[in-house]
C-alpha positions, 0 to 999 in steps of 0.5 A: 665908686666906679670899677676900673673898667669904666666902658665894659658892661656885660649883660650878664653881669646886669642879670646877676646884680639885678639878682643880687638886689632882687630887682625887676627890670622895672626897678632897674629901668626906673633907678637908671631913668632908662626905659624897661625895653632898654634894660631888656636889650641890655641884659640879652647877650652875656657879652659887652651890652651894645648900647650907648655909653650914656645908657651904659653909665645910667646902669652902672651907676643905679647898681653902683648907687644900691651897693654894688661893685663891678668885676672887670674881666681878669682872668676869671671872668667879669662879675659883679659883687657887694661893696665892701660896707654898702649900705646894702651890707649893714642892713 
């Protein structure tokens, strides 16, 4: 369930879906395999996270897995949103 911008990440869009979910950064760190401090420096610039790809793909992934679907920047900005019929939606 990727977006189609696969590479790009921005630390804010990882504070806004660990809202949307009502994640700690704990929760995060845990669903991704990645340490707490890693999701820490992720979420510091509003701007692409500098980090690996491979820690870039475990965070995508954790929110893509809870429901989530990532905006690419388009015009209007990049953001993040519920999946048309998530799980996280038929509750």
């Amino acid at each position: 369930m990727a977006s189609s911008d696969e590479g790009v990440l921005t630390g804010a869009q990882v504070r806004a879906a660990r809202a949307l979910l009502r994640w700690s950064a704990e929760e995060l760190a845990k669903s991704s395999r990645l340490g707490v401090a890693t999701v820490r420096r992720a979420e510091l610039k509003d701007g692409p996270i500098t980090s690996t790809a491979a820690n870039v793909r475990a965070i995508r992934t954790a929110f893509e897995d809870a429901g989530l679907e990532f905006i690419p920047e388009n015009g209007g900005g990049s953001g993040v949103k519920f999946r048309v019929n998530s799980r996280t939606n038929d509750k």
